[in-house]
N, C-alpha and C positions, 0 to 999 in steps of 0.2 A: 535378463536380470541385471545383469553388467553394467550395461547402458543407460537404465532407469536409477540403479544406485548413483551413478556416476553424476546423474542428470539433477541426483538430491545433493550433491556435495556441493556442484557449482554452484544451484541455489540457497545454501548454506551459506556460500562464499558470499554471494551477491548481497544476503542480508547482511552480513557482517560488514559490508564496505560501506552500504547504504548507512547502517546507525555509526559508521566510520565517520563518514560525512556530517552527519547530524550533527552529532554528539562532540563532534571539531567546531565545527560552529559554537555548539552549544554549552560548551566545558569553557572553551577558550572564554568567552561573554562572562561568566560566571567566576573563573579568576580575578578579571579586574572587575567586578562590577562595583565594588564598595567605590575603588579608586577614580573608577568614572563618576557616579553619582556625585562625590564632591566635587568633581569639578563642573559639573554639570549647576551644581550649587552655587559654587562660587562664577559663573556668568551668568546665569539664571537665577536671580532669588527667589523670584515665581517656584522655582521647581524642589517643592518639597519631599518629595518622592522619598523613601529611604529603601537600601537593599535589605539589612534585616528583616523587617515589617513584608517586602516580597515575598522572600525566603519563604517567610512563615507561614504565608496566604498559599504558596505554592504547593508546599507541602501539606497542610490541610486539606484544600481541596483534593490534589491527589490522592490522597487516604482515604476522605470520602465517596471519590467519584468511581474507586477501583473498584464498589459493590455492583453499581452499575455496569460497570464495562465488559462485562461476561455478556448482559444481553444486546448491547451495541454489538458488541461481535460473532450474535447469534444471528443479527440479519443483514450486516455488513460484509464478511468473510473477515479472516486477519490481514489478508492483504488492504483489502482498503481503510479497515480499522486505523493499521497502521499508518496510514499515509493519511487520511485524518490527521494523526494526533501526532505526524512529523509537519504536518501545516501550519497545527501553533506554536511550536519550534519556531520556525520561521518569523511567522508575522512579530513572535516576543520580541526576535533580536532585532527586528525591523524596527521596531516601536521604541529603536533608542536613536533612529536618525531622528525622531521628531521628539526627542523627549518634551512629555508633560506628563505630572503626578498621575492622573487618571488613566492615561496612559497605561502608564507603569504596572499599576495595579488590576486594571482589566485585563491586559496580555499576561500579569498572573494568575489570574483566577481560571482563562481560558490556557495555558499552560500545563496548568493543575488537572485541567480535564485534560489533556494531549497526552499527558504522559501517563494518565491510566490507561488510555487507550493502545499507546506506541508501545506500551512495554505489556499489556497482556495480552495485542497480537502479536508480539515478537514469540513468547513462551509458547503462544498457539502453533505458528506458523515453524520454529523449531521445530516443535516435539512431530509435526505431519511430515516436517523433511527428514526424520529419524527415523530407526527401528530401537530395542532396546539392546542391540549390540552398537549400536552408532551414535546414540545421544550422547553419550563421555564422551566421544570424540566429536561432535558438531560443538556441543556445549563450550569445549575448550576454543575450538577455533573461531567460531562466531565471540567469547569473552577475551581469544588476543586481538583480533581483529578491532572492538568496538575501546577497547585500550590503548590501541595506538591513539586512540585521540588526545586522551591526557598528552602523552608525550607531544604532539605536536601540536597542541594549544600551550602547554607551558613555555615551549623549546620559543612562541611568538610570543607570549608574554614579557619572555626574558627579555629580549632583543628589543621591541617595539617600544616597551616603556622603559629602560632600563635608564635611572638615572630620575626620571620624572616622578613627581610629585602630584602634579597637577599634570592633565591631560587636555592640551588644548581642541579648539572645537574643531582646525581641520582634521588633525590625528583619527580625534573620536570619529568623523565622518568617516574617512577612507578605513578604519578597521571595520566598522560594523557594516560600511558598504561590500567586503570583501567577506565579514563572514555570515550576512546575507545571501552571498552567492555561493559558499561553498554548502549553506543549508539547501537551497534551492538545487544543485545538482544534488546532495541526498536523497533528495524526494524524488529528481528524474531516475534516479537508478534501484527505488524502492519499486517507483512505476513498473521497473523492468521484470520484477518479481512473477512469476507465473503464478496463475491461482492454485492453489493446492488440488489433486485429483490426478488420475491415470495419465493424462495428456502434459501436465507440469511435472508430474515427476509426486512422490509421497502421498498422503491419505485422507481422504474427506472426513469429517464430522459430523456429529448431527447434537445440537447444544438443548431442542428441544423449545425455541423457540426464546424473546426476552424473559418471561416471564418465569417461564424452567428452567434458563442460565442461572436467575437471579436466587431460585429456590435449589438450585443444585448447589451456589455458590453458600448460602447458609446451612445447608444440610451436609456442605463438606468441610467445612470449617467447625461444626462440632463433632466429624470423627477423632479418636484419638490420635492416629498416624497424626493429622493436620495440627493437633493441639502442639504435640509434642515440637515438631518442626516448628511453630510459630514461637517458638523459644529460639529456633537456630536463628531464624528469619529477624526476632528483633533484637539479636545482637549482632547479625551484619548493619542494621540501621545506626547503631549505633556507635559502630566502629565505621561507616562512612563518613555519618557527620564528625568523627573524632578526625582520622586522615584530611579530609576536604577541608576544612576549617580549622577546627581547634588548632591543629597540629603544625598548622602555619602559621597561625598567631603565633604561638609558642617561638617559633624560631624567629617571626618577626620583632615580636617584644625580649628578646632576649639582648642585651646591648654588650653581653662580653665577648657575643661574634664579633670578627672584624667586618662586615656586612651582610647583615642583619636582612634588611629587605632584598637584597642581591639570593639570600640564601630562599627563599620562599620558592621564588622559579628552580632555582637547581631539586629542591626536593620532590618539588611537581614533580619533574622530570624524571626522578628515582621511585616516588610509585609507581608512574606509568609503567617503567621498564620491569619491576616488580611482577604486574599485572600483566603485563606483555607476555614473560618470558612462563608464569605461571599457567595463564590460560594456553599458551605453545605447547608446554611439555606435555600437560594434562590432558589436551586436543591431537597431540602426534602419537601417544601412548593410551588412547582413552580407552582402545577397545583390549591391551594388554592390562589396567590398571583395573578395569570393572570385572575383572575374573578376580580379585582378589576383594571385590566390595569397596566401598568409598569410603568406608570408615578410616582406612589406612591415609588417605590425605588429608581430611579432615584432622586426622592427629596431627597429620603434619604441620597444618595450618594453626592448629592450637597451639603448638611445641612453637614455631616461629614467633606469633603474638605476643607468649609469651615472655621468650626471650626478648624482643621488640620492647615492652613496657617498661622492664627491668630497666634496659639499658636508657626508656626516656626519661624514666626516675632518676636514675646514677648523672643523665646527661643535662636535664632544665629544671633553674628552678620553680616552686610552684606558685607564683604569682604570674609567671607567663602568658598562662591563657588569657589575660584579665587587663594587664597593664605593662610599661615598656618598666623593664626590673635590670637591676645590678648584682642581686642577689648572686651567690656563690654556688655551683655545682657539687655535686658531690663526689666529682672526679678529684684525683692531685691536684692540689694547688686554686682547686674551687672555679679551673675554668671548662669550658662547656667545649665538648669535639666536637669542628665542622664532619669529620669524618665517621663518626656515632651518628652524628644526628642525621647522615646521609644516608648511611646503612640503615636506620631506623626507617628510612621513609621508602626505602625497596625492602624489605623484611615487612610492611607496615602494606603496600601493595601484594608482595608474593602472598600473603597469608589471606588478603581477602580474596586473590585471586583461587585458592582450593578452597574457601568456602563456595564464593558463589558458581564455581564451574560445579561442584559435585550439586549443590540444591536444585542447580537446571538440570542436572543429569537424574536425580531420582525423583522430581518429578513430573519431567518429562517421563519418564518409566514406571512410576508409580500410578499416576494419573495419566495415562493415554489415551482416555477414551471421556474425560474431563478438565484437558490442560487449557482452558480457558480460563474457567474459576480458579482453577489452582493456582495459577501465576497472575489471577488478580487478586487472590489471597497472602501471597508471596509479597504482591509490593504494597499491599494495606497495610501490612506489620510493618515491613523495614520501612516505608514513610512515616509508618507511627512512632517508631521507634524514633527515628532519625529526625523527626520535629519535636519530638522529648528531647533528646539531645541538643537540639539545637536553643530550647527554653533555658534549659539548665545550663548552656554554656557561659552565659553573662553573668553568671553568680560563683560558677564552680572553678576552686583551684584547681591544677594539674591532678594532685597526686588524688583526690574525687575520681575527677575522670578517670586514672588511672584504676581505681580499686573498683569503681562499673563496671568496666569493662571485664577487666580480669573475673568479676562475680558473674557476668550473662557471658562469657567466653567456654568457664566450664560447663554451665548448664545447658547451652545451647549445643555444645557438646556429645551430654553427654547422652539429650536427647536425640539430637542427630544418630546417634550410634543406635536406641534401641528402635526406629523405626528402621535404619538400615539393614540388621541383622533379621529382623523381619523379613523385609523385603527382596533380601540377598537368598532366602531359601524359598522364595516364593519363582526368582530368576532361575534357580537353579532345576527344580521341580518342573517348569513350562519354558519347552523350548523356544526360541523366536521360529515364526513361521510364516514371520512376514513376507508377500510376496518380492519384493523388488529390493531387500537384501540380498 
């Protein structure tokens, strides 16, 4: 029993290092992408490409293509799912050593399909390396693990462009040739992943073939439990695209920093650690913090937010999102703290870090014997959500953004809690009796 547990941790480990990899590539690409594309623009006038208009293809499709991905995964396994939809990873950020518009826009659209895939055999291939004493804790380590990438794609952002405007074309070569290769060792160390069953370590499935993924994936998405959550689910989408975006516009357009763009990468830097330190404690303490129910960090994560908002409100003003502003703070003296808006942006990480560790945590435990659909129902919402947010960003002030969030923060809340309580006396009444616990 020992040895077979032990045997699900290291493969826990290994997937977290794997989307470590990826997602380093693949964060770091996505920080600078606006700043590349112009300069891609201005030596190219051929290349009209634009990263909004990506974005937005990106995310589409992945919203759409998540109804699908249950039944790719019912005759794929999650292991190879996965490594699928870590291949379009790849070939995307390949597709800027040669940039051309059409390019750009195909490795979107086939991106869009990768990341339905990558991310609803990861939820698969979790919940089989779990029990429902060990999913808090895998959840946690596998969401510090896959966060270290922010911090070490901003920590190169910082450094790499720091000072530049424009990015010239050897620059652009030698970065995306390098995070090229760190996506491509990803994928060699997802390879390494055993397939699920007695011989790898945690538990087979049976999804019932494409066609009864695809009808299990709409027959669980109108249970109530699923309703309810898809209120938490599309306000973590929503508080992504606000962090990843908005929320460095904000500091970039704010001109009463002493350096404004210098500030973008340090805040990178302070979600990531946010998110790090979040999914650590959540992951070292999972299996002490799930005897008391997940509701209790979920409060947590809501009580942080919203002090976070508060303080973005009191700290920028609200023409930030939008354009480069002089406007006044509503601090002393009407100027804006570097040191607020840094704690903002780890307060702004630690708080999505207890939502999405406890959503992987219930469920993987709610649906264990359906975590296919479920967590490709999971990222149908937060992409939908989070390509609304991303529409509405070009139009909406700060303090909008701000009173959204604060509105799907308590609801998503407050539904989290009544499926939790549910579910927390359903743990409690059935013991685990998983074997290799």
């Amino acid at each position: 029993m020992k040895l077979s547990m032990d045997r699900t941790s290291i493969n826990v480990g290994l997937l977290g290092l794997a989307f470590m990899l990826v997602f380093t590539s693949f964060q770091t690409q996505g920080n600078m992408q606006q700043v590349v594309i112009k300069s891609i623009n201005a030596d190219d006038p051929s290349f009209t490409g634009s990263g909004y208009i990506s974005l937005a293809v990106i995310y589409a499709v992945f919203a759409s293509f998540n109804w699908l991905a249950p039944s790719c995964l019912s005759f794929l396994g999650p292991k190879l799912t996965m490594i699928i939809g870590g291949v379009t990873y790849v070939i995307f950020i390949g597709g800027f050593l040669w940039p051309h518009t059409v390019i750009l826009y195909l490795t979107s659209v086939l991106i869009g399909v990768g990341a339905a895939l990558i991310w609803t055999g990861q939820g698969n291939y979790l919940t089989l390396m779990s029990t429902q004493k060990t999913i808090s804790r895998n959840s946690g380590i596998f969401w510090a693990m896959l966060q270290t990438s922010m911090l070490f794609g901003n920590v190169f952002v910082f450094y790499q462009f720091m000072g530049k405007d424009i990015i010239d074309y050897h620059t652009r070569m030698v970065v995306f040739l390098a995070l090229t290769v760190v996506g491509v060792i990803g994928l060699g160390v997802m390879c390494l992943l055993p397939k699920p069953g007695s011989e790898g370590g945690g538990r087979t499935d049976d999804l019932g073939g494409a066609f009864g993924a695809l009808k299990k994936s709409f027959d669980l998405f109108k249970t109530r439990d699923m309703l309810l959550l898809s209120a938490t689910f599309f306000y973590t989408g929503i508080e992504l695209s606000f962090f990843s975006g908005v929320y460095s516009a904000c500091l970039s357009f704010t001109l009463r920093f002493p350096d404004p763009k210098r500030l973008v990468g340090l805040s990178g830097m302070f979600i990531g650690v946010g998110e790090i330190l979040g999914g650590g404690v959540f992951g070292i303490f999972g299996s002490k913090t799930v005897k008391y129910g997940r509701d209790p960090i979920i409060l947590l994560g809501y009580i942080v937010h919203m002090v976070c908002f508060f303080l973005i409100f009191l700290n920028l003003p609200t023409m930030s999102p939008l354009q480069n502003t002089t406007d006044p703070s509503h601090l002393p003296y009407g100027e804006p703290s570097v040191t607020i808006a840094l704690l903002c942006s780890f307060l702004l990480g630690f708080g999505d870090a207890c939502y999405n560790t406890q959503i992987y945590s219930i469920l993987g435990s709610l649906y264990e014997d359906s975590s296919g659909p479920a967590f490709a129902l999971f990222k149908f919402v937060q992409s939908l959500s989070a390509a609304s947010c991303f529409f509405y960003s070009s139009v909406f002030e700060l303090y909008w953004h701000l009173a959204i969030l604060v509105v799907f923060a308590t609801i998503g809340t407050i539904t989290f809690w009544m499926v939790e309580w549910k579910a927390h006396q359903r743990v409690k009444a059935k013991p685990d009796t998983t074997a290799f616990d």
